[in-house]
C-alpha positions in Angstrom: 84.5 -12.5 53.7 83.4 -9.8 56.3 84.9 -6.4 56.2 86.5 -5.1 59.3 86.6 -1.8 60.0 87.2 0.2 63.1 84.2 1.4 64.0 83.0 5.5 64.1 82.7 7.0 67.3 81.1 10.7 67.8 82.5 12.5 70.4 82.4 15.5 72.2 83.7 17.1 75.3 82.5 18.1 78.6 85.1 20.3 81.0 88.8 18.2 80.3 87.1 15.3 79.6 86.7 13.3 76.1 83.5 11.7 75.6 83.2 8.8 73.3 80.0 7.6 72.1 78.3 5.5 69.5 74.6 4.6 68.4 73.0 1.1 67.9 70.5 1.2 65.1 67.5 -1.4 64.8 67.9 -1.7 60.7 65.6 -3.7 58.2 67.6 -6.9 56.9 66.4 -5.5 53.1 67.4 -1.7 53.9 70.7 -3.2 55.2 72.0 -5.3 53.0 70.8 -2.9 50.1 73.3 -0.4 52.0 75.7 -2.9 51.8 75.5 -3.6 48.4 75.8 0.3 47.7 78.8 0.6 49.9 80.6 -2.2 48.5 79.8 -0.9 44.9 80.8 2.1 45.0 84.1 1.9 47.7 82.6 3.5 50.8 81.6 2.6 53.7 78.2 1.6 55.1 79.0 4.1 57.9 79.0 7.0 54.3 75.9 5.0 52.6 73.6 5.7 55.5 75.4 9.0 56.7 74.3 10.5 52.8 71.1 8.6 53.0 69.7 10.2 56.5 71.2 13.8 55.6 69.3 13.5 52.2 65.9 12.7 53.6 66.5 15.6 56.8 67.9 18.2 53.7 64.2 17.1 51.8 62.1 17.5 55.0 63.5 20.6 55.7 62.7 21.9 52.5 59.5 20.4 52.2 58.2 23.3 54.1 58.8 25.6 51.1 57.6 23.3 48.3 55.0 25.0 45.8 51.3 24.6 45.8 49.5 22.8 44.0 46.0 23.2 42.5 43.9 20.6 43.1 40.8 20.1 40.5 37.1 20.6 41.7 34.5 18.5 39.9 31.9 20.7 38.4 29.2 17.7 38.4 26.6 18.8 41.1 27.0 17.1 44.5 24.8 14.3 45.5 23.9 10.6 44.5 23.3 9.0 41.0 19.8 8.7 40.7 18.3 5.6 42.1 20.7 5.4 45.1 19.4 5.1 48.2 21.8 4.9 51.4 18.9 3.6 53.4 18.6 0.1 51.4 21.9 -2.4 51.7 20.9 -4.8 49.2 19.5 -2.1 46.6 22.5 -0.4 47.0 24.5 -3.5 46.7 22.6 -4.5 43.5 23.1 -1.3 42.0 27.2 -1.3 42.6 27.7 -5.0 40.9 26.0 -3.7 37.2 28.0 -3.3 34.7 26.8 -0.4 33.3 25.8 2.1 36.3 25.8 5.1 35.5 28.2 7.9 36.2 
């Protein structure tokens, strides 16, 4: 059975005159009827479901800005390559990558 529902206009208002206007989204057939399944489970409307969605992702973006630092670990094993690698020498350096026990 498919739900009717009047749909959601957003207006606004320019001089005496009422502007109505509403938005055509391009939506994923998975992300959709995911949405739907949420609205139907829970007694809202897919117009709420994606409304909480798209503030929750703007709210999270806006405080990504502020998020703490994180320390990222530096190898203490000196730079360079293993011994016996030679960038130079395809094959060699092929041979070397399909051993089973190269070296770290």
């Amino acid at each position: 059975m498919r739900e009717t529902t009047r749909p959601r206009f957003t207006h606004g208002c320019r001089g005496d005159m009422l502007i109505w206007m509403r938005t055509t989204l391009n939506v994923d057939d998975d992300l959709l009827r995911g949405a739907k399944e949420l609205a139907a489970r829970t007694g809202r409307t897919l117009t709420s479901v994606l409304e909480d969605a798209l503030r929750k992702v703007l709210n999270r973006s806006a405080r990504g800005a502020s998020r703490r630092r994180v320390k990222v670990p530096v190898s203490d094993q000196r730079p360079g390559l293993c011994p016996g690698v030679n960038l130079d020498h395809a094959a060699a350096l092929l041979d070397l990558m399909e051993q089973p026990d190269v070296p770290a």
